[in-house]
Legacy VTK file of the C-alpha trace (Angstrom):
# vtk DataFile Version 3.0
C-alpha trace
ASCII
DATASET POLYDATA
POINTS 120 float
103.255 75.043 81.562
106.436 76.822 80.389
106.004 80.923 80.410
107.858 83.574 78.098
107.393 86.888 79.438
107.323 88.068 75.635
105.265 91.651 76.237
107.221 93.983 78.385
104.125 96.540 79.520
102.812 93.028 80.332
105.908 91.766 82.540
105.717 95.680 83.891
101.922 95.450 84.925
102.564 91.749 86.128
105.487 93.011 88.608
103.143 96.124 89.688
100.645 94.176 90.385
103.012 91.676 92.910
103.585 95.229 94.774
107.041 95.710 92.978
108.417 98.826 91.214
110.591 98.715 88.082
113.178 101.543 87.325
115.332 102.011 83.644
118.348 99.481 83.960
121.832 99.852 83.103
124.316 97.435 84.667
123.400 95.039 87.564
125.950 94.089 90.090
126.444 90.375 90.004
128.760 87.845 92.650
130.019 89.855 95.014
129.942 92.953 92.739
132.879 91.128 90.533
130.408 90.911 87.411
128.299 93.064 85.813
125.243 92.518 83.413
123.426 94.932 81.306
119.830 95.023 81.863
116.860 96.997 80.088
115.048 97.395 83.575
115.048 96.478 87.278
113.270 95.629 89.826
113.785 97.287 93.245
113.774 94.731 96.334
113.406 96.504 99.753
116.274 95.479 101.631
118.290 93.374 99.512
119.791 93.624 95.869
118.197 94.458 92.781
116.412 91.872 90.067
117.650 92.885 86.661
115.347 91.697 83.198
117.261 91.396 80.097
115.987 90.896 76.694
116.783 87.740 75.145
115.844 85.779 71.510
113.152 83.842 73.354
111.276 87.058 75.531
112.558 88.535 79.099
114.624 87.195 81.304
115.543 87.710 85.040
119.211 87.773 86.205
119.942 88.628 89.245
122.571 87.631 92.000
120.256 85.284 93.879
122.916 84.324 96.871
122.032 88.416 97.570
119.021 88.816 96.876
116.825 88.213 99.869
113.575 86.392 98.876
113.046 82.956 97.596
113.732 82.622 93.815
111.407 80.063 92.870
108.185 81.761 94.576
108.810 84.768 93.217
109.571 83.524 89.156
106.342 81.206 90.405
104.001 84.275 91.381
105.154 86.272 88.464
104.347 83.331 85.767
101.157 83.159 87.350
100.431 86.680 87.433
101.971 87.220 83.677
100.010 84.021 82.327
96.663 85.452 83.908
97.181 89.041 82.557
98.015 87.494 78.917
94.930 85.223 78.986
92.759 88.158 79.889
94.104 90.693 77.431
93.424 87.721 74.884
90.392 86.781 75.887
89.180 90.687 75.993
90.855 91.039 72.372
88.306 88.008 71.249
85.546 89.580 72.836
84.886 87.983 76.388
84.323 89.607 79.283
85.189 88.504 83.038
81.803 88.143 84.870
83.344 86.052 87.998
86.826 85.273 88.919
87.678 83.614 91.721
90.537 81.783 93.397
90.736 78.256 95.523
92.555 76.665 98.206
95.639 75.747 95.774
95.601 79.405 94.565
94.881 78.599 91.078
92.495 81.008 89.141
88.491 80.405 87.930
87.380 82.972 85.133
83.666 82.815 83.984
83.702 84.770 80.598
80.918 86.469 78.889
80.721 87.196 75.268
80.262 90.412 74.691
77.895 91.204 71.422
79.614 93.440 68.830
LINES 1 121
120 0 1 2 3 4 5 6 7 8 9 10 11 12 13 14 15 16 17 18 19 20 21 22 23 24 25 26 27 28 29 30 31 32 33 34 35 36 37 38 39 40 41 42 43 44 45 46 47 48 49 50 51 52 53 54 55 56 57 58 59 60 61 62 63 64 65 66 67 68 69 70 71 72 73 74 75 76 77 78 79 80 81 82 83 84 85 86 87 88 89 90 91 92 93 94 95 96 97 98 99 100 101 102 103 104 105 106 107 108 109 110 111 112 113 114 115 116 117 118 119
């Protein structure tokens, strides 16, 4: 399954809810501080260089200098899709009238809703 991150409250909420804060961007330091990039808004790493999101003509993007950036890139784009692609499906699914009655999780971390329709 291919992710955009096209909503940016969305890609906000998704990143708060991984335990990461975003700030305003403006340019992000990239290989070896040689480069810069202009980003819309970043994402603070404890300990390590920042991860920059850019808009681009297909949704949000991350750039980021990943030989600095101490974390591995892959889990984190992999536990932000997941977390952006549940918080989409939900907002959806609310907007159609379903509720969340059970959610649960299993052993290869992928997500279970039971939805209720809620009468109008």
């Amino acid at each position: 399954m291919k992710i955009a991150f096209a909503d940016r409250e969305l890609l906000k909420r998704a990143l708060a809810d991984l335990g990461y804060e975003t700030e305003q961007g403006d340019d992000l330091r990239i290989t070896n501080g040689v480069k810069t990039v202009k980003v819309d808004f970043l994402v603070k790493v404890p300990y390590t260089d920042s991860i920059g999101f850019r808009k681009g003509k297909n949704g949000w993007q991350l750039t980021a200098d990943w030989f600095r950036v101490n974390m591995d890139r892959k889990q984190f784009e992999n536990r932000l899709k997941q977390r952006y692609a549940y918080l989409s499906v939900k907002q959806s699914l609310e907007n159609q009238g379903f509720l969340v009655t059970e959610e649960t999780r299993d052993e290869k971390q992928q997500i279970h809703l039971v939805l209720r329709r809620t009468a109008y």
